[in-house]
Gaussian input, Z-matrix of N, CA and C with variables (Angstrom, degrees):
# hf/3-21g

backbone

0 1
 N
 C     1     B1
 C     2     B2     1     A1
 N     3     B3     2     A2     1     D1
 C     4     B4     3     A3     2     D2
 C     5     B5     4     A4     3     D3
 N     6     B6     5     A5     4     D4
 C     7     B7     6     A6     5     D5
 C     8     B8     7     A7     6     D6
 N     9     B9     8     A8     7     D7
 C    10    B10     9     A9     8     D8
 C    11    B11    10    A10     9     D9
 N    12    B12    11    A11    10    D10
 C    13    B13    12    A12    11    D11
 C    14    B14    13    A13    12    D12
 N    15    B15    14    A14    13    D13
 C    16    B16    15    A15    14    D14
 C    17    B17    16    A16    15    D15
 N    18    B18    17    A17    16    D16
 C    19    B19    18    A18    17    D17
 C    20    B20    19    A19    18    D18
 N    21    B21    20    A20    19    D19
 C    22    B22    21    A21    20    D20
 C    23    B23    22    A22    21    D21
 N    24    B24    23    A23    22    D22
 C    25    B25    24    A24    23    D23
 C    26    B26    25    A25    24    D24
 N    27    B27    26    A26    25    D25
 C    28    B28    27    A27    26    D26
 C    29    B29    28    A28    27    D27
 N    30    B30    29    A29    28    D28
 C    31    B31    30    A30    29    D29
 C    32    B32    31    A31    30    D30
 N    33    B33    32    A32    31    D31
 C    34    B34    33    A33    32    D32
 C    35    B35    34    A34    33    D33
 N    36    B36    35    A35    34    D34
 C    37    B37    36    A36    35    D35
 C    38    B38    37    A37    36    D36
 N    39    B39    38    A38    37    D37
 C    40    B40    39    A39    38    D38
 C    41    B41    40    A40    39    D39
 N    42    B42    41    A41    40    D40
 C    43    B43    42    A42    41    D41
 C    44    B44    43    A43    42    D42
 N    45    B45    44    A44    43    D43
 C    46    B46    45    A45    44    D44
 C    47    B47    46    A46    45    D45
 N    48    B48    47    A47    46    D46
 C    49    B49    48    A48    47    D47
 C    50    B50    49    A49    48    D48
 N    51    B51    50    A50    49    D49
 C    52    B52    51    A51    50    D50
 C    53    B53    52    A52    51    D51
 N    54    B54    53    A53    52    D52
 C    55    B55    54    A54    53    D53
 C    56    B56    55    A55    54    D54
 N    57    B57    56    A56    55    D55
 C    58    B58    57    A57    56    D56
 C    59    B59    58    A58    57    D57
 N    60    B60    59    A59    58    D58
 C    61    B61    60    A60    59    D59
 C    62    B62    61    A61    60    D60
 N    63    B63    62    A62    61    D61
 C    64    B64    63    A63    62    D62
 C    65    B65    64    A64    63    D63
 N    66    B66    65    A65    64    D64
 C    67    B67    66    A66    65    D65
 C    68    B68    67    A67    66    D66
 N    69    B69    68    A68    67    D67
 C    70    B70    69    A69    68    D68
 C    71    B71    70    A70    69    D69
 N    72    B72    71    A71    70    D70
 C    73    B73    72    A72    71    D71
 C    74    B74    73    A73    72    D72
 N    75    B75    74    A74    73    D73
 C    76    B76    75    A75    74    D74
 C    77    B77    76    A76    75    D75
 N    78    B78    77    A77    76    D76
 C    79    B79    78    A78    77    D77
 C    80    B80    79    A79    78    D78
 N    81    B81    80    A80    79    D79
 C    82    B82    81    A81    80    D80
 C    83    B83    82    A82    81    D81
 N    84    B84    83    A83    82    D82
 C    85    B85    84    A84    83    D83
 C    86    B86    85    A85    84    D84
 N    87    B87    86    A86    85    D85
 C    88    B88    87    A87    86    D86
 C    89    B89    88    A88    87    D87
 N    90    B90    89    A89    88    D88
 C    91    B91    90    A90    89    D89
 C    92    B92    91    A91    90    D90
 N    93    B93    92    A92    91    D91
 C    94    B94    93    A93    92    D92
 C    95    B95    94    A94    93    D93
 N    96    B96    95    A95    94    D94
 C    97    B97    96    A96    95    D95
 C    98    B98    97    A97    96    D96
 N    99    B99    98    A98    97    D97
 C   100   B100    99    A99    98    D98
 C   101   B101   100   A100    99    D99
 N   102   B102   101   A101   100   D100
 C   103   B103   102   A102   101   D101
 C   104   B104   103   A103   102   D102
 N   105   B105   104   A104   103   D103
 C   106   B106   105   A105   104   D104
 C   107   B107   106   A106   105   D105
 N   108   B108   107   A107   106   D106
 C   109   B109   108   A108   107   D107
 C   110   B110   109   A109   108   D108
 N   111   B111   110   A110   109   D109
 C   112   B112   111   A111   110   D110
 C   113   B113   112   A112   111   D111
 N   114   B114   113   A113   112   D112
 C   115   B115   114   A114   113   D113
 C   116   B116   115   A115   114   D114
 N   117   B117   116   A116   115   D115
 C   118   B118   117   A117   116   D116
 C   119   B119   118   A118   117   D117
 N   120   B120   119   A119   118   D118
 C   121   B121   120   A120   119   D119
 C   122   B122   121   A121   120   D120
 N   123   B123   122   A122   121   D121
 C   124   B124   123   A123   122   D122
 C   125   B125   124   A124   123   D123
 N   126   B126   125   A125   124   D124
 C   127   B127   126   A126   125   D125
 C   128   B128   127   A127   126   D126
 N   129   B129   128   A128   127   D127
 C   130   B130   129   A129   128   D128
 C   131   B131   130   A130   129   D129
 N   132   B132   131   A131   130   D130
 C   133   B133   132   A132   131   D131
 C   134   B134   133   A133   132   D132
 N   135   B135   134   A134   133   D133
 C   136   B136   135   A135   134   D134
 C   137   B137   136   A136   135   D135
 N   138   B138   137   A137   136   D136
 C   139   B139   138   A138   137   D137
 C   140   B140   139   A139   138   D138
 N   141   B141   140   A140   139   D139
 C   142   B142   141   A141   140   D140
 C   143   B143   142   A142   141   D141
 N   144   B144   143   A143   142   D142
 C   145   B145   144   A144   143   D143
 C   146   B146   145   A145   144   D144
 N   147   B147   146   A146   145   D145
 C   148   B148   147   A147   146   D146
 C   149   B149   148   A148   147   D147
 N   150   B150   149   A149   148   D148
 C   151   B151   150   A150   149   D149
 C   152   B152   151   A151   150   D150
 N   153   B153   152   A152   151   D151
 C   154   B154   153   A153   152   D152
 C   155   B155   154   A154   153   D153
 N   156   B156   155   A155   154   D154
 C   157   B157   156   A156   155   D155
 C   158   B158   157   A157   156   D156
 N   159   B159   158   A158   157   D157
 C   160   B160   159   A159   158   D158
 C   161   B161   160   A160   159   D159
 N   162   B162   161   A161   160   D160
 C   163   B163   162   A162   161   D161
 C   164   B164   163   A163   162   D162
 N   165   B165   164   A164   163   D163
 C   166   B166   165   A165   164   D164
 C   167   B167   166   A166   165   D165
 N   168   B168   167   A167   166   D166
 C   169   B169   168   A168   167   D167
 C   170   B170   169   A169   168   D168
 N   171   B171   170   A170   169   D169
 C   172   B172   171   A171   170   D170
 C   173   B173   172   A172   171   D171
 N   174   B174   173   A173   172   D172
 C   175   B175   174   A174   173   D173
 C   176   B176   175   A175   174   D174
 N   177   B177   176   A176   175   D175
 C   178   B178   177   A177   176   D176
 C   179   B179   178   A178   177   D177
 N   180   B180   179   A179   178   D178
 C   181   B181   180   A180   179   D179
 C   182   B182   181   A181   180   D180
 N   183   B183   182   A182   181   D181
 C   184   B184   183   A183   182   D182
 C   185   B185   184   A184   183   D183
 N   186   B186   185   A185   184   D184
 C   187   B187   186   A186   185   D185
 C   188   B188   187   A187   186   D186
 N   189   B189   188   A188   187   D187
 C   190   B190   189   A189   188   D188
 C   191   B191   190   A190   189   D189
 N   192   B192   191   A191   190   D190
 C   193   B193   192   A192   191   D191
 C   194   B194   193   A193   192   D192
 N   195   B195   194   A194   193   D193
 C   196   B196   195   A195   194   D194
 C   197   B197   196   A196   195   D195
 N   198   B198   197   A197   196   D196
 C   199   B199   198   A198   197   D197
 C   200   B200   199   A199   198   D198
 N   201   B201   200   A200   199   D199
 C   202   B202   201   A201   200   D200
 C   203   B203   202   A202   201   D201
 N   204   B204   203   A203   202   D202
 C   205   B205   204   A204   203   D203
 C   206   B206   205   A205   204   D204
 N   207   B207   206   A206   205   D205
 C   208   B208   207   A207   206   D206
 C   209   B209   208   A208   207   D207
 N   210   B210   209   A209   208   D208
 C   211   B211   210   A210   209   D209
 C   212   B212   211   A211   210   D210
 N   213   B213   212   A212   211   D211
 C   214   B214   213   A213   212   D212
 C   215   B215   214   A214   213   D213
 N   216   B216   215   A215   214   D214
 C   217   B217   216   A216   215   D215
 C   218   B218   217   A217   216   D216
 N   219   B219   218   A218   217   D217
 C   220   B220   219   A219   218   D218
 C   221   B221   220   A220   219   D219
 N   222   B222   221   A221   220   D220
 C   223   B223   222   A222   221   D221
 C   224   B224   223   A223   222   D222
 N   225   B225   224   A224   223   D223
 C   226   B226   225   A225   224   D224
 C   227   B227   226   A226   225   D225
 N   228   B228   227   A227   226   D226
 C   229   B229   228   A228   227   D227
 C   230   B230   229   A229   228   D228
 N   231   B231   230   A230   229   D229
 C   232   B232   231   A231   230   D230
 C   233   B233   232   A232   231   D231
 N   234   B234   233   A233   232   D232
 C   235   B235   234   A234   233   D233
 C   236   B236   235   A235   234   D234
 N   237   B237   236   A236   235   D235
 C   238   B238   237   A237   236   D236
 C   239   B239   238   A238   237   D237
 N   240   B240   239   A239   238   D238
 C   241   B241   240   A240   239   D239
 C   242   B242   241   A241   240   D240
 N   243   B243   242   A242   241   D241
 C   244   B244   243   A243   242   D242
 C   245   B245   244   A244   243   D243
 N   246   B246   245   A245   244   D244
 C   247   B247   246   A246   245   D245
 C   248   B248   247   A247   246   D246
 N   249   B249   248   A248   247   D247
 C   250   B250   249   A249   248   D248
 C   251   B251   250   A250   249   D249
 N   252   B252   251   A251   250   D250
 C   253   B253   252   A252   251   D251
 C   254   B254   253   A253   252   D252
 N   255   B255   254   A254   253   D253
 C   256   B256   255   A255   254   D254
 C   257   B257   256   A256   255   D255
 N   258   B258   257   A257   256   D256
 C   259   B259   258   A258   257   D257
 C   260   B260   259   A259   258   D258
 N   261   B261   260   A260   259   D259
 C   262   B262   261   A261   260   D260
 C   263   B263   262   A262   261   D261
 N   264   B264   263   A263   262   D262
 C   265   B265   264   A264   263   D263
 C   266   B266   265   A265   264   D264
 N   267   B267   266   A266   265   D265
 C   268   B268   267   A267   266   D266
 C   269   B269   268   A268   267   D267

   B1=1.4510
   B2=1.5227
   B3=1.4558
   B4=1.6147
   B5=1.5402
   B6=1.7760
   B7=1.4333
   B8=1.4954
   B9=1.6355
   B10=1.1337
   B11=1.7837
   B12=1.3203
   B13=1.8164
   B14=1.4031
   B15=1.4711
   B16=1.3332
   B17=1.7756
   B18=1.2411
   B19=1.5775
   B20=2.0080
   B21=1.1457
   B22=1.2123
   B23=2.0740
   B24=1.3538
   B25=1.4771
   B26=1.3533
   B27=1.4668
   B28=1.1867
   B29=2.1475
   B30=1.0618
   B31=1.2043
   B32=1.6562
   B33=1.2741
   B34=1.3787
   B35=1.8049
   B36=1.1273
   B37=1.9278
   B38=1.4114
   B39=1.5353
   B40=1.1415
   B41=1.7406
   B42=1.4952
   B43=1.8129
   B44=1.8774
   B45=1.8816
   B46=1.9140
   B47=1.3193
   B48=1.3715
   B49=1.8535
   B50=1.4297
   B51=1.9012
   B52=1.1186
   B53=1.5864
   B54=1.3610
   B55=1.4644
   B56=1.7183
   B57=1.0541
   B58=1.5613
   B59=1.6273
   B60=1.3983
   B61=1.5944
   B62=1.2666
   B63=1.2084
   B64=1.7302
   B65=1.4603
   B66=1.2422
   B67=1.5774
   B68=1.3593
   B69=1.4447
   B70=1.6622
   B71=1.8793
   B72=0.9527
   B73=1.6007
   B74=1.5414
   B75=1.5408
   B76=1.6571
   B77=1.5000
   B78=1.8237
   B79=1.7585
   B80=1.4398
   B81=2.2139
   B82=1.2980
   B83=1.7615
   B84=1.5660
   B85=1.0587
   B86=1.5362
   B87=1.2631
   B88=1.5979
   B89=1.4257
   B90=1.1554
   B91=1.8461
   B92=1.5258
   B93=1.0538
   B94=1.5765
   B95=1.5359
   B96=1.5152
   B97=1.9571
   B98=1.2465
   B99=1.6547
   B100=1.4312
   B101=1.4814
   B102=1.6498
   B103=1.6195
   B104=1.3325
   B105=1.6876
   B106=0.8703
   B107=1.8811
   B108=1.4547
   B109=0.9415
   B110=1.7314
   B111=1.0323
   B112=1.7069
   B113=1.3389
   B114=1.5563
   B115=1.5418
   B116=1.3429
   B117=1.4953
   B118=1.3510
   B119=1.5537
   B120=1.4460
   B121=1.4580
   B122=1.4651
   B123=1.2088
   B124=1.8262
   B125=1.7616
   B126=1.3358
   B127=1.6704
   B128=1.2751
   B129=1.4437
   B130=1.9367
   B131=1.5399
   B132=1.4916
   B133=0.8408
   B134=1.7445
   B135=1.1074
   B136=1.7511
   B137=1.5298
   B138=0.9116
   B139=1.2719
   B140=1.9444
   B141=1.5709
   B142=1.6234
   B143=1.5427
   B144=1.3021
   B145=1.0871
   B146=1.3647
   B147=1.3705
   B148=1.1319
   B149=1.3259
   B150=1.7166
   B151=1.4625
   B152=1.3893
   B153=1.2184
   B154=1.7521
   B155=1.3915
   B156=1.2372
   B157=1.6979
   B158=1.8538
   B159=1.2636
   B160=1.9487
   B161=1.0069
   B162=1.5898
   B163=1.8396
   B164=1.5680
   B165=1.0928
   B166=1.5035
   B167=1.6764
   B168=1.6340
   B169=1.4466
   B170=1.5503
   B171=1.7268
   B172=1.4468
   B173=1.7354
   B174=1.1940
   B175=2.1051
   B176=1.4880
   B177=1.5585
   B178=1.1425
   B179=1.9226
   B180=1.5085
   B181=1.3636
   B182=1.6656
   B183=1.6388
   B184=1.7849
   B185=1.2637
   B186=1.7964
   B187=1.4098
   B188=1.4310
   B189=1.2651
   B190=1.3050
   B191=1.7401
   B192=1.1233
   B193=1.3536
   B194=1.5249
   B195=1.1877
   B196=1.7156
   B197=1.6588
   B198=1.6715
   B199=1.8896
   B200=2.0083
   B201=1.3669
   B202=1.4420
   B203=1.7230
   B204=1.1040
   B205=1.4971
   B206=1.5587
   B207=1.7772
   B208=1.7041
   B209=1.3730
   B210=1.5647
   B211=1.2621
   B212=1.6591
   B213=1.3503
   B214=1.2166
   B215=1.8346
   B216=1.8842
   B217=1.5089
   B218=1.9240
   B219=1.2698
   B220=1.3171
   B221=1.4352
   B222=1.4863
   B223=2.0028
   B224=1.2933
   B225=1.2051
   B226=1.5508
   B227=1.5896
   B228=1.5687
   B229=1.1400
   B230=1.5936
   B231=1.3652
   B232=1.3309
   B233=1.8271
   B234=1.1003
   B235=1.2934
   B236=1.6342
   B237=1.3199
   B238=1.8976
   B239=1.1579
   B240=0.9855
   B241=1.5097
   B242=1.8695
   B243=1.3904
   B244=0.8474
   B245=1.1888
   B246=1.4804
   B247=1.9785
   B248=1.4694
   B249=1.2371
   B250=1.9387
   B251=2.1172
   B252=0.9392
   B253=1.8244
   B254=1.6271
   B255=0.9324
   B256=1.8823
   B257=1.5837
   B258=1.8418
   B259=2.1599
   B260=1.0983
   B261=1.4761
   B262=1.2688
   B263=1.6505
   B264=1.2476
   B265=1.1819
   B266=1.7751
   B267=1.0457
   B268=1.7914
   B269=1.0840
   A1=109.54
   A2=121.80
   A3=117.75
   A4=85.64
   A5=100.12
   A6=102.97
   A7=87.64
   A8=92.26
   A9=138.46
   A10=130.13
   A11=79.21
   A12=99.43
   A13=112.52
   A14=115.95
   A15=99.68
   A16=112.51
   A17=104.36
   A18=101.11
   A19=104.62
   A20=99.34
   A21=108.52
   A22=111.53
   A23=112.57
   A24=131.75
   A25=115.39
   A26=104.51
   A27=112.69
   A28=94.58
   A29=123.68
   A30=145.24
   A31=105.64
   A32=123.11
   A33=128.57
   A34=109.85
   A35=106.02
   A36=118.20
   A37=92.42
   A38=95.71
   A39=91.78
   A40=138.13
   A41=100.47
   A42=107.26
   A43=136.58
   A44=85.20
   A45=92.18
   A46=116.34
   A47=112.98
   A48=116.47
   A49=124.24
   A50=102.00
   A51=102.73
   A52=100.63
   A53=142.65
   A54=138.05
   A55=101.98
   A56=109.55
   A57=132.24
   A58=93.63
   A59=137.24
   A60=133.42
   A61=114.03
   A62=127.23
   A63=121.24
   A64=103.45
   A65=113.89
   A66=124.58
   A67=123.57
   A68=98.51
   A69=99.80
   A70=109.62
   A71=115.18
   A72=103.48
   A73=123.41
   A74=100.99
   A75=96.90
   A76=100.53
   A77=114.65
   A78=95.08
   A79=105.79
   A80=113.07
   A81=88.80
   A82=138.37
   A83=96.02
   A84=115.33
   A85=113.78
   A86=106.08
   A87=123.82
   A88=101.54
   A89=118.86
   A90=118.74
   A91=103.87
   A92=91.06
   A93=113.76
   A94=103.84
   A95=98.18
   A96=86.14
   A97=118.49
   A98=105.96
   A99=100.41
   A100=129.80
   A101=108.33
   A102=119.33
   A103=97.33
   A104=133.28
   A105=116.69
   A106=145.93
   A107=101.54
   A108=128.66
   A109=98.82
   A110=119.42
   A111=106.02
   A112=134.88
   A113=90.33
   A114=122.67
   A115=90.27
   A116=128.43
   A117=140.87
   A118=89.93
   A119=124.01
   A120=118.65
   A121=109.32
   A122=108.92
   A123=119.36
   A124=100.18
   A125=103.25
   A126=76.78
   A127=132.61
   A128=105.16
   A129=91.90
   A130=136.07
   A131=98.14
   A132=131.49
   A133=97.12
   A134=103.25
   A135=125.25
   A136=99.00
   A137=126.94
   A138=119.82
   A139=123.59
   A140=101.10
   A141=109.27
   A142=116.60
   A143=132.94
   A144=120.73
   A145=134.38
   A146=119.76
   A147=133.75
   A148=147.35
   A149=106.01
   A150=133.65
   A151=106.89
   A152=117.60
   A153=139.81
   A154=119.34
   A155=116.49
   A156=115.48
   A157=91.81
   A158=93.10
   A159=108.13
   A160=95.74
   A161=92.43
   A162=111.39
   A163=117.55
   A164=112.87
   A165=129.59
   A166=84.45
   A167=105.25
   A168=107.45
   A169=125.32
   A170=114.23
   A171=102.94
   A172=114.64
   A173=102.14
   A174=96.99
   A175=94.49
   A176=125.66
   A177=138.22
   A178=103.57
   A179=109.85
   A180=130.20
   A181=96.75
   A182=92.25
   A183=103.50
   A184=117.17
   A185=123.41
   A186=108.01
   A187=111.82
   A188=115.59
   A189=114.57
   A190=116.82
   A191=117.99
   A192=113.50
   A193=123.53
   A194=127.43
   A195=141.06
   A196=88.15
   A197=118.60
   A198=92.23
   A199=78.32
   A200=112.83
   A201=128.27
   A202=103.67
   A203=112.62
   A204=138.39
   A205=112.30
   A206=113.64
   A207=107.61
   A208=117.50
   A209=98.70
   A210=94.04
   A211=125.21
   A212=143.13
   A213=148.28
   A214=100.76
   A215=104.37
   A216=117.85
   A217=88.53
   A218=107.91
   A219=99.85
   A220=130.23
   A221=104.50
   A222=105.58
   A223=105.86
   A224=136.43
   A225=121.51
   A226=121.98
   A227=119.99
   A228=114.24
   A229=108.62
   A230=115.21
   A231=120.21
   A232=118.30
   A233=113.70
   A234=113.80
   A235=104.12
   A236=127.39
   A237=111.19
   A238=129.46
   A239=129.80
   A240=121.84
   A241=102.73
   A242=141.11
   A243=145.52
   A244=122.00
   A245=100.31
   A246=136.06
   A247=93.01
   A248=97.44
   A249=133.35
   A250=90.20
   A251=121.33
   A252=110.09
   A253=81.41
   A254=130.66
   A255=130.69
   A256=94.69
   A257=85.26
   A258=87.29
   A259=121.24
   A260=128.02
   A261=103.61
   A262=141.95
   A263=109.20
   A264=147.00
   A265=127.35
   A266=99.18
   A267=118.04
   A268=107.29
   D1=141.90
   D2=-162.80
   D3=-111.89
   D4=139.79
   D5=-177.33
   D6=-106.41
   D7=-178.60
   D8=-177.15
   D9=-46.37
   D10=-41.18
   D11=170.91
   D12=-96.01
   D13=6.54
   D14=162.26
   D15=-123.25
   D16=27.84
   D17=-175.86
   D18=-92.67
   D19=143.00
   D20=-156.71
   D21=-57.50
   D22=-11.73
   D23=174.14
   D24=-52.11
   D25=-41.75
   D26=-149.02
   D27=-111.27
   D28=-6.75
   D29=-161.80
   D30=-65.43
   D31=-33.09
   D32=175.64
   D33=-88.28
   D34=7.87
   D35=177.49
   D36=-97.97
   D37=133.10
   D38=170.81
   D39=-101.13
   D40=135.47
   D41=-152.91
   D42=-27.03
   D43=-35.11
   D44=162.12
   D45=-56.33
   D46=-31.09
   D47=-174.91
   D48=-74.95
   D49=-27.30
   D50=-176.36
   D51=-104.09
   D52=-24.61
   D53=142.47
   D54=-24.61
   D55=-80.09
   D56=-166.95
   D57=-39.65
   D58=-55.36
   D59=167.11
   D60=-83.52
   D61=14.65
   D62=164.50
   D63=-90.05
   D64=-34.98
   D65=172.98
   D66=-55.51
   D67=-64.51
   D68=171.16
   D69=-60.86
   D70=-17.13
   D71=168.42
   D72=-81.23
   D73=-19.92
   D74=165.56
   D75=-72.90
   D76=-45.74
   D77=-152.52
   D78=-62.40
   D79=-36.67
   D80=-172.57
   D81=-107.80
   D82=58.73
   D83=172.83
   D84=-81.65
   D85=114.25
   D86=163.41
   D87=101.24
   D88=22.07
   D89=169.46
   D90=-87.39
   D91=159.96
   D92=-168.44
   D93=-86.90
   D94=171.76
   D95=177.99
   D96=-89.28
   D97=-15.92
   D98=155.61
   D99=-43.03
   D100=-52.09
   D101=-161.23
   D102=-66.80
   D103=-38.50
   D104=-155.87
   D105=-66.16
   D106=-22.91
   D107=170.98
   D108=-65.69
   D109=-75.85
   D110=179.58
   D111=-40.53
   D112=-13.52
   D113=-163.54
   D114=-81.98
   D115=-69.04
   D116=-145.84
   D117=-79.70
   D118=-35.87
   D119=-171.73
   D120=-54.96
   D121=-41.04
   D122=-168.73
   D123=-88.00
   D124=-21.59
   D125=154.53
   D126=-79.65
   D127=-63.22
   D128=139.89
   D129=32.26
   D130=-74.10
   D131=-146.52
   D132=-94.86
   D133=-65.58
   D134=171.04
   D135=-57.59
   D136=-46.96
   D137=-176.52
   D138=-68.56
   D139=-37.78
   D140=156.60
   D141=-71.49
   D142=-57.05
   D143=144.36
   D144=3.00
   D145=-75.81
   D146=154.19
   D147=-65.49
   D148=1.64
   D149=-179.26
   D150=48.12
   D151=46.83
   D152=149.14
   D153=-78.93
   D154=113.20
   D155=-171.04
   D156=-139.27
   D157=163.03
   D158=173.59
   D159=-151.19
   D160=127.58
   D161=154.16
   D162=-52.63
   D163=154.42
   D164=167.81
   D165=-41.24
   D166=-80.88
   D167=-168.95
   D168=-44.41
   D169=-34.17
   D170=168.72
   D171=-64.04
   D172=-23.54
   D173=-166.62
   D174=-67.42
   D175=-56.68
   D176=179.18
   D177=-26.51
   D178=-82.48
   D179=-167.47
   D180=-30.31
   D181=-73.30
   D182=-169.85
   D183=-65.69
   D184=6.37
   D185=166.64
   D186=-105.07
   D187=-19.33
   D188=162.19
   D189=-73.38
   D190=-43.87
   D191=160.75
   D192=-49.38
   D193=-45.54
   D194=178.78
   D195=-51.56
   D196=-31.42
   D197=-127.45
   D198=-112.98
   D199=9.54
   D200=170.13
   D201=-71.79
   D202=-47.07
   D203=-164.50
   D204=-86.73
   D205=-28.61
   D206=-173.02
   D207=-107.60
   D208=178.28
   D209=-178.93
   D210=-81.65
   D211=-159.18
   D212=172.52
   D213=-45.80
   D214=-57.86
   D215=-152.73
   D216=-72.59
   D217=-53.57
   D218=-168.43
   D219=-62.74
   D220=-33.45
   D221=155.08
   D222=-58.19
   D223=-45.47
   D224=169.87
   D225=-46.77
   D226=-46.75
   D227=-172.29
   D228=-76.54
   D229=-39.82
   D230=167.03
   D231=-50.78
   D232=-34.77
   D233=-177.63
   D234=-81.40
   D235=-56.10
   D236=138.33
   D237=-23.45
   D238=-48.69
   D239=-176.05
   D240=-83.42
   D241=-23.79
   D242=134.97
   D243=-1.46
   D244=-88.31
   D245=-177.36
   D246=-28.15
   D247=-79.55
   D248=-176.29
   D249=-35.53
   D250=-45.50
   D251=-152.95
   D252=-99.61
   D253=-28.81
   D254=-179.87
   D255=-52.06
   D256=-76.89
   D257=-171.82
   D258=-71.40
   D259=-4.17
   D260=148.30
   D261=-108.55
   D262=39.26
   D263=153.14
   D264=-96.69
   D265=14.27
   D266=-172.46
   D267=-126.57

């Protein structure tokens, strides 16, 4: 099965960024919608820390790329977690 980080869309991102969000998709598997928001804050957080940033245009690329690859539930949660990184960027 060909993942995500190797589809050719996403190929001009560079690989710490997309390592760096393959991770947070293992940790936040199976959180609630409560957790998630605290969740996404401390990535945030981990992610400045670590001088990890995304363009408008990278979030765009890799969510349409992610949502090539998931199922029904997981374009849903991805398109939530979306909403959430839009408004709080506004």
């Amino acid at each position: 099965m060909a993942s995500w980080l190797d589809d050719p869309d996403v190929a001009h991102i560079d690989k710490a960024k997309l390592n760096f969000l393959q991770m947070l998709v293992f940790e936040s598997n199976g959180l609630s919608k409560e957790q998630m928001l605290p969740f996404l804050m401390a990535v945030a957080k981990r992610g400045k820390d670590n001088n990890i940033s995304f363009t408008e245009d990278e979030v765009n690329v890799i969510i349409k790329t992610l949502q090539k690859y998931a199922n029904p539930d997981e374009i849903e949660k991805m398109n939530k977690m979306a909403a959430l990184f839009y408004k709080r960027r506004q």
